[in-house]
VEXMI-386951 format. One record per residue: residue number from 0; residue in three letters; x, y, z of N, C-alpha, C in turn. Coordinates in pm, 1 decimal, padded with zeros to 6 digits. Example, Ala and Ser with C-alpha at 12.3 -4.5 7.8 and 13.67 -1.06 7.14 Angstrom:
% VEXMI-386951
{atom 0; "ALA"; {01319.0; -00569.0; 00780.0}; {01230.0; -00450.0; 00780.0}; {01320.0; -00330.0; 00780.0}}
{atom 1; "SER"; {01285.0; -00225.0; 00708.0}; {01367.0; -00106.0; 00714.0}; {01290.0; 00003.0; 00787.0}}
This chain:
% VEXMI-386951
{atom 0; "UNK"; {18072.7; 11900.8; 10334.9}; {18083.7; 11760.1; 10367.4}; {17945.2; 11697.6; 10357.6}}
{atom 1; "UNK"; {17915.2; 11609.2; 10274.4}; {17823.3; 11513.8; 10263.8}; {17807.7; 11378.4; 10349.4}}
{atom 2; "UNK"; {17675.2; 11407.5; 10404.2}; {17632.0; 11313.7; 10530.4}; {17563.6; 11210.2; 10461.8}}
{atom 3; "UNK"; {17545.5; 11056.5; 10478.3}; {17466.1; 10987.5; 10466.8}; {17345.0; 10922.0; 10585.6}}
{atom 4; "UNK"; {17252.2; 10895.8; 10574.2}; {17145.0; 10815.9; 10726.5}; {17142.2; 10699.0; 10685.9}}
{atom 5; "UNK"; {17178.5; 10617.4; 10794.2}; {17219.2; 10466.5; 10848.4}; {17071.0; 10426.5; 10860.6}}
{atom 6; "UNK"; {16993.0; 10351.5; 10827.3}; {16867.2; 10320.5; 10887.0}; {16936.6; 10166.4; 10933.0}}
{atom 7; "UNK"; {16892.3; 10155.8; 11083.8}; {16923.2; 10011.3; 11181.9}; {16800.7; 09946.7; 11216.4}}
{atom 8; "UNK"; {16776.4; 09850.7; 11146.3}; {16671.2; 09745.8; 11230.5}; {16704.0; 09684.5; 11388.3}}
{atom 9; "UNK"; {16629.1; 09659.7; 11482.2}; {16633.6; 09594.0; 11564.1}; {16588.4; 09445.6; 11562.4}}
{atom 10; "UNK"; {16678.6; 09388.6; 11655.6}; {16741.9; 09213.3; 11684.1}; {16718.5; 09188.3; 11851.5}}
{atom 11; "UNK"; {16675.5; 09087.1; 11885.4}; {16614.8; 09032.4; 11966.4}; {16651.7; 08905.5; 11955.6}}
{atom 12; "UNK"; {16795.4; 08875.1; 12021.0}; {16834.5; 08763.1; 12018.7}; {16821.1; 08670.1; 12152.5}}
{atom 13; "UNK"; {16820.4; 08526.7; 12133.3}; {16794.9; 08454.0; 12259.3}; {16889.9; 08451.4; 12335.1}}
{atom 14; "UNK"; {16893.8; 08440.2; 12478.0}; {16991.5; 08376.5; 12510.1}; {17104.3; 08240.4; 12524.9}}
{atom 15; "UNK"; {17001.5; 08192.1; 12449.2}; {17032.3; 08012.2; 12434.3}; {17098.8; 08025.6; 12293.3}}
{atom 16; "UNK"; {17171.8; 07911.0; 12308.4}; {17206.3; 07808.2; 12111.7}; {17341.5; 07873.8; 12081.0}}
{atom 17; "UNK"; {17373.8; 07757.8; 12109.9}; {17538.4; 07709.3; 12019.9}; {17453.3; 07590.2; 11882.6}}
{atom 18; "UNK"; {17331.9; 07585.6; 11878.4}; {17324.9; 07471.2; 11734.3}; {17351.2; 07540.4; 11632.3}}
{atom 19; "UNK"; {17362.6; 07682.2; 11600.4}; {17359.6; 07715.9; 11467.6}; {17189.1; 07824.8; 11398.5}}
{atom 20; "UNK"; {17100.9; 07793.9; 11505.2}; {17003.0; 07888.9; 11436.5}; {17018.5; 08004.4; 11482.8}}
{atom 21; "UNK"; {16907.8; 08095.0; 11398.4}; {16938.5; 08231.2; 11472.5}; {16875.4; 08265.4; 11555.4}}
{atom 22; "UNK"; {16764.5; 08199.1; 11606.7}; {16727.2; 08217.7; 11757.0}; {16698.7; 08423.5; 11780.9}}
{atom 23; "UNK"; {16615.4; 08476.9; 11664.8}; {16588.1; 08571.9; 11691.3}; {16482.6; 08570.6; 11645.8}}
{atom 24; "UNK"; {16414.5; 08745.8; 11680.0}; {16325.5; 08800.4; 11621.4}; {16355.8; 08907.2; 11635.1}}
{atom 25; "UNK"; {16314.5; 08973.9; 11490.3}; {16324.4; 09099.3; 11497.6}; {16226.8; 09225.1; 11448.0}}
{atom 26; "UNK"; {16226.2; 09334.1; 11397.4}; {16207.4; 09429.6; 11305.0}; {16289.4; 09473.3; 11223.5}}
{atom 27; "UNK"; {16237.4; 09475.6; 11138.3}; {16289.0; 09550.4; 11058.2}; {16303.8; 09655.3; 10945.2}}
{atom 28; "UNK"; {16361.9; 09711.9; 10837.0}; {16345.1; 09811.2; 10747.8}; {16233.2; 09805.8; 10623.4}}
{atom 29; "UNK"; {16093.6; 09868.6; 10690.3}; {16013.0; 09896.1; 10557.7}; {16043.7; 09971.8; 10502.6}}
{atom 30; "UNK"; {16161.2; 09955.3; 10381.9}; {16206.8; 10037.9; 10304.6}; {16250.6; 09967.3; 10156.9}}
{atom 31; "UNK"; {16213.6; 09987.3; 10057.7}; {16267.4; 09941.6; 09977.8}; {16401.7; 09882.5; 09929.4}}
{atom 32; "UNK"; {16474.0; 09955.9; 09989.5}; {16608.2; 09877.9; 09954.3}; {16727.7; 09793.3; 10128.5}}
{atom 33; "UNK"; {16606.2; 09751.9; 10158.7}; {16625.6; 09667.7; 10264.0}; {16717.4; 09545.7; 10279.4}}
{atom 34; "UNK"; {16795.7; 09519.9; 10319.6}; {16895.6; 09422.5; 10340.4}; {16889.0; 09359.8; 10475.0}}
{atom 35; "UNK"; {16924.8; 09192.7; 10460.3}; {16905.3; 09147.3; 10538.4}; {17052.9; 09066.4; 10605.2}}
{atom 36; "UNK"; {17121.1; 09077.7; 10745.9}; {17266.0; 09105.6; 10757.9}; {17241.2; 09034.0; 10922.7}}
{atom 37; "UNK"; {17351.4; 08915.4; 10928.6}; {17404.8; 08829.2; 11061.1}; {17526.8; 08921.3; 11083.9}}
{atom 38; "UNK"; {17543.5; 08896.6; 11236.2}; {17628.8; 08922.9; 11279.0}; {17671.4; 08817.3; 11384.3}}
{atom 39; "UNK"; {17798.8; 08768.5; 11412.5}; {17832.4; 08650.4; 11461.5}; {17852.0; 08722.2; 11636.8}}
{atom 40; "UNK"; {17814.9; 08631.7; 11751.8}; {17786.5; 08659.4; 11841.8}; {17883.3; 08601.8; 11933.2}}
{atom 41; "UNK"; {17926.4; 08640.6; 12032.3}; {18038.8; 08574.5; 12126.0}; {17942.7; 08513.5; 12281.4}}
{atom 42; "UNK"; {17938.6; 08412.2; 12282.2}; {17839.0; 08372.8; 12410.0}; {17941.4; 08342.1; 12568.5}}
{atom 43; "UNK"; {17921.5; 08346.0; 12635.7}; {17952.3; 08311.4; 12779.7}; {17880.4; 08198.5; 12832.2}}
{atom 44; "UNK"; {17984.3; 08148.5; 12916.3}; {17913.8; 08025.8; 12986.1}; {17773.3; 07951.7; 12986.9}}
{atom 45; "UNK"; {17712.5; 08032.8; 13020.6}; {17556.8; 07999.9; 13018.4}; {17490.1; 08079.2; 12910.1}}
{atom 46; "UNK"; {17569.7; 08043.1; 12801.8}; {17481.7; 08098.5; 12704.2}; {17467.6; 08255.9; 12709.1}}
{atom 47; "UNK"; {17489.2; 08347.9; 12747.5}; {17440.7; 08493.5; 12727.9}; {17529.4; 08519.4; 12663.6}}
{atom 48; "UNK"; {17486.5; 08649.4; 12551.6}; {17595.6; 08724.2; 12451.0}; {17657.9; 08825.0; 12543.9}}
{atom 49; "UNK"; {17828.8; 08812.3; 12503.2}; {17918.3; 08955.5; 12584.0}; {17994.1; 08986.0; 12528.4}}
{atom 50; "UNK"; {17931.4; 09016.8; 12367.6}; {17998.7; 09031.9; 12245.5}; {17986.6; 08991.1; 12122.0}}
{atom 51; "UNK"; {18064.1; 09071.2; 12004.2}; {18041.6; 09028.3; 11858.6}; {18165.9; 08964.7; 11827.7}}
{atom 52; "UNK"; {18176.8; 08896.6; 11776.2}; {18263.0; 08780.1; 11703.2}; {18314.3; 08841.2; 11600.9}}
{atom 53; "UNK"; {18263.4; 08933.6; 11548.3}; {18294.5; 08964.7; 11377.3}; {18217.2; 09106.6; 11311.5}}
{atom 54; "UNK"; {18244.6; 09120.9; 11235.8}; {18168.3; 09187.6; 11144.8}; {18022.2; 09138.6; 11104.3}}
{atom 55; "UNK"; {17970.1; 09226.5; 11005.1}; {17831.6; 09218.7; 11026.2}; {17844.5; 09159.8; 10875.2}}
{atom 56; "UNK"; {17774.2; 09014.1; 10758.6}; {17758.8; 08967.0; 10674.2}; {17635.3; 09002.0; 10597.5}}
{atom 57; "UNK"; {17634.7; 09021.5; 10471.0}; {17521.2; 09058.6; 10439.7}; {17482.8; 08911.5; 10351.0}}
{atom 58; "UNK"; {17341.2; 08851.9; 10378.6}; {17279.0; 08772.6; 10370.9}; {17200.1; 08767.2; 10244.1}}
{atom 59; "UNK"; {17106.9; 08875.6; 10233.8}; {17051.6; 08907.6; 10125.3}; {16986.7; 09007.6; 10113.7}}
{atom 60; "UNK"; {16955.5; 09038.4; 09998.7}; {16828.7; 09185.5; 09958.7}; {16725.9; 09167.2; 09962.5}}
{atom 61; "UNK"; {16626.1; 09247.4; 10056.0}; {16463.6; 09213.7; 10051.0}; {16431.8; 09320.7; 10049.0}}
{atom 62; "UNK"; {16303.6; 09400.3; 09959.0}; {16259.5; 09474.6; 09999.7}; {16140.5; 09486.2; 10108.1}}
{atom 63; "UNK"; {16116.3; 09639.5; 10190.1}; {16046.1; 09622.3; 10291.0}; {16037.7; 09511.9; 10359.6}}
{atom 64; "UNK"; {16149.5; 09467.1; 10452.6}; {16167.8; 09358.3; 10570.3}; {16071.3; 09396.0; 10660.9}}
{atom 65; "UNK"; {16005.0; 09351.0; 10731.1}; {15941.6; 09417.2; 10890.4}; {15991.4; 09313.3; 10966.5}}
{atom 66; "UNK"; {15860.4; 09182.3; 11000.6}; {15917.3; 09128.1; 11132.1}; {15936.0; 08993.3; 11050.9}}
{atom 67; "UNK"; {16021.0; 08896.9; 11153.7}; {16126.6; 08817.6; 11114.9}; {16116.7; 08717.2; 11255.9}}
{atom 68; "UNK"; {16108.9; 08574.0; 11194.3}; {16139.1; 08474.5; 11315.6}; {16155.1; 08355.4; 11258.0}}
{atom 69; "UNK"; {16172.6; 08269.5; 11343.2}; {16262.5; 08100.3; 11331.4}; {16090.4; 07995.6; 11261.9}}
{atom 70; "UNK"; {16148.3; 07951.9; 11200.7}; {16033.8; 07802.9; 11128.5}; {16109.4; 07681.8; 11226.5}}
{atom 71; "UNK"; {16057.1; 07579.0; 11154.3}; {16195.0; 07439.4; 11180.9}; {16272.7; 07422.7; 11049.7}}
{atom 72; "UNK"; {16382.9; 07378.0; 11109.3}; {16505.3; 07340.4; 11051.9}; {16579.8; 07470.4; 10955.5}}
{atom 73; "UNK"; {16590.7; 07557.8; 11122.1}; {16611.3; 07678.9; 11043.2}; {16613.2; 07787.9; 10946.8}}
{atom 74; "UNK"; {16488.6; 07722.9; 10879.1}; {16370.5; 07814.6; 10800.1}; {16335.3; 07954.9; 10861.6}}
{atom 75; "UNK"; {16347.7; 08057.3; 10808.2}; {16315.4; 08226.9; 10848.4}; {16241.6; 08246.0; 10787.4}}
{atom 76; "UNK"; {16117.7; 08304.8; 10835.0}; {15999.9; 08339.9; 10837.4}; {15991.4; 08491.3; 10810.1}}
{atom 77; "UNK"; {15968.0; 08600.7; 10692.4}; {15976.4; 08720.1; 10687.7}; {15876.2; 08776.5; 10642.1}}
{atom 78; "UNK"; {15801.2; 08894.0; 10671.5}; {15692.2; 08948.0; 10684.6}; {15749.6; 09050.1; 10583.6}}
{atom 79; "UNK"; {15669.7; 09128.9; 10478.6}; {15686.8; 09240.3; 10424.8}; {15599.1; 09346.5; 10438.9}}
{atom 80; "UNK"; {15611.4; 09443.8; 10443.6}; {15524.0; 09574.3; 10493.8}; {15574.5; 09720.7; 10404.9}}
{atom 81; "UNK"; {15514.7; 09759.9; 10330.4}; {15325.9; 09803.3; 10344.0}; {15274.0; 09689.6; 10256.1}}
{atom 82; "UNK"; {15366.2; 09619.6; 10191.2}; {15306.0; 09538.2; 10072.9}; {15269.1; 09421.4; 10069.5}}
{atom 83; "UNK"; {15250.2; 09378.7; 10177.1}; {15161.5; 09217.7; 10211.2}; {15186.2; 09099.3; 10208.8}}
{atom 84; "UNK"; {15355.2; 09059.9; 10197.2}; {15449.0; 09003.2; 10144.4}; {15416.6; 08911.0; 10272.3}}
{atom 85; "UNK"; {15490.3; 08759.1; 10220.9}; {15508.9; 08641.2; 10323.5}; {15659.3; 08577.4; 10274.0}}
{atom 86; "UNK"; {15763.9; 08572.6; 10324.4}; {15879.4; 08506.5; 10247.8}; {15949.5; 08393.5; 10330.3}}
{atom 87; "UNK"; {15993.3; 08298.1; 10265.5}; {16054.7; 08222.7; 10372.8}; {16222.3; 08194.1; 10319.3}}
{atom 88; "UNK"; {16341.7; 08245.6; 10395.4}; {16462.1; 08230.0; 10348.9}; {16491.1; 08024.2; 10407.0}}
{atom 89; "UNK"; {16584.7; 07986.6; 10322.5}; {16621.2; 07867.3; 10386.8}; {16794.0; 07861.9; 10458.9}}
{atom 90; "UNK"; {16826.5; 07767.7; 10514.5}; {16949.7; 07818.9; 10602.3}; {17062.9; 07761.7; 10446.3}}
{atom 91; "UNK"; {17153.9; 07839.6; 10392.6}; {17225.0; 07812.0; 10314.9}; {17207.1; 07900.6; 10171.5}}
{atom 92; "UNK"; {17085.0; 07948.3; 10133.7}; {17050.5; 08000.3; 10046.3}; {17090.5; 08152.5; 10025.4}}
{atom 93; "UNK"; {17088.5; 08212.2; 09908.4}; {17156.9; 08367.7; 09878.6}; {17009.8; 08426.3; 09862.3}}
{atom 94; "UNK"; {16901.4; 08350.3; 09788.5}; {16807.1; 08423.2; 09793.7}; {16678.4; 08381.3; 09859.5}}
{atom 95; "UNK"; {16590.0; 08468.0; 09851.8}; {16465.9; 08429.0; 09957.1}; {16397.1; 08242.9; 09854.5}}
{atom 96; "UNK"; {16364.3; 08177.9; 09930.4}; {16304.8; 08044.6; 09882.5}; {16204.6; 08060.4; 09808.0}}
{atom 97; "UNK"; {16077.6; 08128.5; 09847.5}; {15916.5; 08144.7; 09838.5}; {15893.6; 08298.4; 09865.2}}
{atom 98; "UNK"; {15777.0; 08340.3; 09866.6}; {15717.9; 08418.1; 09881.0}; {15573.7; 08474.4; 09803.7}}
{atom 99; "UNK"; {15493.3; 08442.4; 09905.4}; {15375.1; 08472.0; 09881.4}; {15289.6; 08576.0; 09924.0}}
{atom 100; "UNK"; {15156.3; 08619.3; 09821.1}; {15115.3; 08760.0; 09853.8}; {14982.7; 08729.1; 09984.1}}
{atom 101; "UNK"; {14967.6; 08832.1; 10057.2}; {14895.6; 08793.4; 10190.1}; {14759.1; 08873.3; 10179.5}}
């Protein structure tokens, strides 16, 4: 029987926002064939997550993702590692917007 390894980034989500951003930060996979993937969140009263909504969407392909956070107007901010990368996804888009070398 043939095994495959799952590599999982970690998510650091807020407790706030029904507007629609993603209100995270995270880490993620310095690995070349890195993917970048929402998962829809179920909130409670005051805002805290007590659950997933859904399945997990895959967003897009980046290689070597590391860390990851919010711009304005829901602009994502992505760091690449070992390779010096700066990328910025926009909210609606399949692929990364920009990206510049650091």
């Amino acid at each position: 029987m043939r095994t495959s390894a799952l590599r999982v980034a970690t998510l650091l989500a807020s407790a706030c926002g029904d507007d629609g951003r993603a209100d995270a930060t995270s880490s993620g996979l310095p690995v070349e064939a890195a993917e970048l993937h929402v998962v829809p969140l179920e909130r409670g009263p005051c805002g805290q997550i007590i659950g997933f909504g859904g399945g997990a969407v895959k967003l897009l392909n980046s290689p070597f993702l590391d860390l990851m956070t919010n711009g304005p107007e829901g602009v994502v901010f992505i760091s690449h590692y070992p390779n010096s990368l700066l990328s910025q996804r926009v909210p609606g888009e399949a692929a990364l917007a920009s990206t510049i070398d650091l």
